[in-house]
N, C-alpha and C positions, 0 to 999 in steps of 0.2 A: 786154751779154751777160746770159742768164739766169741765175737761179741754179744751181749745181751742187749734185746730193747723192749721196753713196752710200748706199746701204741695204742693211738686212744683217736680215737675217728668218730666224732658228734656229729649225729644227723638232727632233724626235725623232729623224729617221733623214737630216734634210737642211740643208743652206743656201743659203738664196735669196739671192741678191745682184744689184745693180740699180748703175746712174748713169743720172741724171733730169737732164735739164736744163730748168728753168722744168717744165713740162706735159710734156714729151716724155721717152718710155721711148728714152736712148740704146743701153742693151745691159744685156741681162738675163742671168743660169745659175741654174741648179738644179741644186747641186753633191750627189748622195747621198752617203749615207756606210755603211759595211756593219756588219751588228751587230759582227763581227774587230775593226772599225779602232775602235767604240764602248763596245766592251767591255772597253778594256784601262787607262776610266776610272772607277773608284769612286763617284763624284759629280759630279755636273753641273758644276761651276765647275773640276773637273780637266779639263774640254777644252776651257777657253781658248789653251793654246798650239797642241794641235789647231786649232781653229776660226781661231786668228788666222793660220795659215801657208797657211789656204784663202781666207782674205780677201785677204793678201799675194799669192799667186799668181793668182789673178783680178787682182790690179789690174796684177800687172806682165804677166797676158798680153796684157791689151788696153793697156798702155803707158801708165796713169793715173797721174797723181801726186795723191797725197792733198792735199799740201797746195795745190790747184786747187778742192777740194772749199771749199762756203759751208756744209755743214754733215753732218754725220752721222747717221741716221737707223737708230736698234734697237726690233725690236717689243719693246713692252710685255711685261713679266714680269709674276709674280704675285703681287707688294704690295700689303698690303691696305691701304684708307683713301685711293686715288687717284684726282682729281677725274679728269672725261672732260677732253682735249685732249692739249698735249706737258707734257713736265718736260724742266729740263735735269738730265744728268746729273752730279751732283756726286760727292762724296766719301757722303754719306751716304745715298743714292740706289743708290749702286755696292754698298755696303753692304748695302742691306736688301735688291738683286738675289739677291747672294751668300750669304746666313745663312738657312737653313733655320728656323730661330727667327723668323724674320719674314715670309719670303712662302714659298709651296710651291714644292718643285724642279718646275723644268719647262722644258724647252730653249729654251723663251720667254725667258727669265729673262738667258741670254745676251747678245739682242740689247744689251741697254743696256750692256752689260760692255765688250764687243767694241766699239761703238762712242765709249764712253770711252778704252778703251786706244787705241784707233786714233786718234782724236781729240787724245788728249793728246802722239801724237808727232808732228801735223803742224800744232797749236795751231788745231785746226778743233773750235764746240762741237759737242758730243753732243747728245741727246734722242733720248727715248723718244715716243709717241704713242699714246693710246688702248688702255692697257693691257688686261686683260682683266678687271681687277678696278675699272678705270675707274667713277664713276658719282657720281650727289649722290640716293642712297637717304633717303630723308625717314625722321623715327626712328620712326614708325608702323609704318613697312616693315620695320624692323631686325628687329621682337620678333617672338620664337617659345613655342611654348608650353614651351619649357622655358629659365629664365632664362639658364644656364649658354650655349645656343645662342642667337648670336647671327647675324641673316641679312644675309649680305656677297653683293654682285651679284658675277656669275661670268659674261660673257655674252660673244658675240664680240665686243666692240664698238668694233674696229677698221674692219671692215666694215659692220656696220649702222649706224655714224654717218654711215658714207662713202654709203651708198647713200642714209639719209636725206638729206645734204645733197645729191646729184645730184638725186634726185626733187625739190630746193627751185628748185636751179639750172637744173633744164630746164621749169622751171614758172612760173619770175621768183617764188618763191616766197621769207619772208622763213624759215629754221629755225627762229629763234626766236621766229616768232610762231605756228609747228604743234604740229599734239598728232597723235604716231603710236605705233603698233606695230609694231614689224619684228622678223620671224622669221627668224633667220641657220639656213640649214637644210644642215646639215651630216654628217658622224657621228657629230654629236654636236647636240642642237637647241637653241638656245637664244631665250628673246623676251626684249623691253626694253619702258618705256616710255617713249620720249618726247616730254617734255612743256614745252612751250615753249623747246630747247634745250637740256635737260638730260634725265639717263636718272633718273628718279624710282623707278622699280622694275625688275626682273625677275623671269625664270623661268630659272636653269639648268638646262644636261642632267642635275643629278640630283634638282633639287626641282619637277619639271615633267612635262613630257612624254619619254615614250621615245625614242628613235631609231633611224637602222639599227646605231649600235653600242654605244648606251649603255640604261640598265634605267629612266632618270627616275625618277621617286617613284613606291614601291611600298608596300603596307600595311604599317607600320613592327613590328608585331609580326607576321608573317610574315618578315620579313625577320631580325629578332633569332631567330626558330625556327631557320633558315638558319645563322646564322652559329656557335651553338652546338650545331648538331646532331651536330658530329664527321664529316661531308660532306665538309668544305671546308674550306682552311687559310685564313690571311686573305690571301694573296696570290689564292687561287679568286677569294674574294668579291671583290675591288678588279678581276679581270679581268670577274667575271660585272657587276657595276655598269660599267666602263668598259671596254669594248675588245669585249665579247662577249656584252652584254646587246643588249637591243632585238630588230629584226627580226633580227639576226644569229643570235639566241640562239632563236630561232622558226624561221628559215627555213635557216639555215646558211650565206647569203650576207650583205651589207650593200648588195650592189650594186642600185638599184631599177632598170638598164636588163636584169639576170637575171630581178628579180622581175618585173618588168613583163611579161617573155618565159614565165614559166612562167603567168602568169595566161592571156594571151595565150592558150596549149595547155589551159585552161580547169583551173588549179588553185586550187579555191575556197580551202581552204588558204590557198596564197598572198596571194589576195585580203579574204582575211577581215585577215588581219594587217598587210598593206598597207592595209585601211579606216581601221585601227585606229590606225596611223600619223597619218593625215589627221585623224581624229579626237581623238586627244592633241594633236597641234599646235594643233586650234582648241579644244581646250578650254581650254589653256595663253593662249592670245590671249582669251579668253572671260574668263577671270579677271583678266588684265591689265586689260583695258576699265573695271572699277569703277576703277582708279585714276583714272581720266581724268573720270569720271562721263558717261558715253557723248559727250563731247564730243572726238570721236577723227575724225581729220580724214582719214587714211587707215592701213590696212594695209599694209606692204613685207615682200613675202614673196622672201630671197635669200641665198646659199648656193651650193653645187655642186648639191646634190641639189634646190632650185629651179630646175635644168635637167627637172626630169621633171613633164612636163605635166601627164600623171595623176596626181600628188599633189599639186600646188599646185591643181587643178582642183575635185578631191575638199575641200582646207581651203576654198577661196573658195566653197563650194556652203554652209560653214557657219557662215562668217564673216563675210559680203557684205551681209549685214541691220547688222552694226556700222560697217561705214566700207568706203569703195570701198580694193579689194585688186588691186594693184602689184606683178605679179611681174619681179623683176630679178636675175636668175642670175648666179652666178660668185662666187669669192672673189679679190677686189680686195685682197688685203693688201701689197702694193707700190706701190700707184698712192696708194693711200690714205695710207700713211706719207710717200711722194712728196709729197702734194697738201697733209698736214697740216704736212710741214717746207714746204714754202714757202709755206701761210699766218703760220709764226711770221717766217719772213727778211722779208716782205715787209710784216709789221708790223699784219696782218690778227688777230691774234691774240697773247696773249704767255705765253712759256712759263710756268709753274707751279716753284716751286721745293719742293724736296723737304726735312721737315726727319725726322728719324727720331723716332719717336713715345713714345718712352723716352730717358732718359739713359744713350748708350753710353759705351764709349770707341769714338773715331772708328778709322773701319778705314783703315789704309795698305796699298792695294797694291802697293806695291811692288815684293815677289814678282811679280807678273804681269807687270809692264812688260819688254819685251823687252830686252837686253843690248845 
């Protein structure tokens, strides 16, 4: 028999849940949740017994028994300092998901929670996969011009690993002997580089390029005029950088099959700020390329929003001088946790152990474990 896995993928307003057997997607949901049922939690790690009674009732609608499961699969949180692949999840892993002191709150941050506690009642392991703070940033990369800031990769790179490896596997190609760039294009954009099997640098959605919902890197003393202008509280500015910056913040949509439609009806407007789009993404990839020293074997441009022809059209018109560009649409973030837990069961890979990068004292959860 193949292997079985559950996976459990916590968004902002949703949860994805999944059982995989070997390659095959057995049954998938995408459970929403209403800001009501969201709101009546403080802090992120307060809607673990929420989230774990949405996990339970999925398993008991389609009649699964956990412990059937070979392994449990949570996306990646936002811990910083974690190599690309899995981790299993332990005691001090669980830990740094959980303490705002150590990685940023982010409904990500769940997945590995959720998959431990679950995990630990049916003595099936946990792991996480391809965090989003995932990478082996080389320490040239790290330094900014002010010591105090230090630069951590921030990228999607649950999916951009995954698409690099298909582009290896439909090619007979070996990962780690390529040197790419792939642009995860999103609501939020982000590039990576990698480089013989590891992610060597990036570009986050805010030290990069703009997108349809985020502002990317703007001139930094314009920006500080902004925030002490008396305008705008600091909750304005954290929406006007993420959630309502970019085309959004330009055009009033984020949707590019809207903007596509108003250009269409010839709104240069439109058009202008949709160039400009095309044009941040490849300059973002433009500046990634010296990591590589032009020895960049291709571009993977992929994402939701690499569903829209005219903008992955418009980046390959400016990009396609540095390395042949690969558009592969969609975000894969199930298949991809899927595919990376059964390289660790099958022994293709091995997981990463997590140790906590200070002397704490160890967290007991206890509290959380169901009654």
């Amino acid at each position: 028999m193949a292997y079985q896995q559950l996976i459990i993928n916590p968004g902002s307003t949703s949860t994805k849940l999944a059982i995989y057997q070997g390659r095959e997607r057995v049954i998938q949901e995408n459970i929403e949740h209403t800001q009501e049922e969201l709101a009546a939690y403080d802090a992120i790690p307060d809607q673990i017994p929420f989230r774990m009674e949405v996990v339970q009732s999925f398993l008991k609608r389609h009649d699964i028994k956990l412990s059937n499961m070979d392994a449990i699969m949570g996306r990646g949180g936002l811990v910083p300092g974690l190599r690309t692949g899995g981790y299993l999840v332990n005691d001090e892993l669980f830990y740094a998901l959980e303490n705002d002191n150590i990685s940023s709150p982010h409904a990500s941050n769940l997945g590995g929670m959720l998959a431990k506690l679950m995990g630990d009642m049916a003595h099936v392991p946990a792991y996480i996969y391809d965090a989003v703070t995932s990478s082996e940033l080389t320490p040239v990369a790290r330094i900014t011009g002010i010591p105090k800031i230090t630069r951590q990769s921030f990228c999607h790179v649950l999916n951009s690993r995954a698409m690099a490896l298909r582009y290896c596997q439909e090619r007979g190609l070996d990962y780690e002997k390529q040197n790419f760039i792939v642009a995860h294009l999103g609501g939020g954009v982000s590039a990576s580089v990698h480089r013989q099997g590891q992610i060597v640098d990036s570009l986050g959605d805010d030290d990069g390029q703009f997108s349809p919902e985020r502002a990317g890197s703007v001139p930094s003393l314009e920006l500080i005029h902004l925030c002490y202008s008396g305008d705008y509280t600091r909750n304005d500015m954290k929406r006007l950088v993420r959630g309502k910056g970019g085309m959004y913040a330009h055009l009033g949509t984020s949707d590019c099959r809207e903007i596509e439609r108003r250009i269409a009806d010839g709104d240069e407007h439109a058009d202008l700020i949709f160039q400009a789009q095309a044009y941040q993404i490849a300059k973002g990839i433009g500046l990634l390329s010296v990591a590589l020293k032009g020895k960049c074997d291709a571009i993977i441009l992929t994402g939701g929003v690499a569903h829209s022809q005219a903008l992955t059209r418009r980046v390959e018109e400016y990009v396609g001088f540095i390395a042949p560009v690969a558009v592969m649409p969609g975000e894969n973030e199930m298949e991809a946790l899927a595919l990376g837990g059964l390289r660790i069961l099958e022994g293709k890979e091995e997981a990463h152990i997590y140790a906590l990068p200070t002397v704490q004292k160890r967290h007991s959860y206890s509290h959380w474990r169901p009654s």
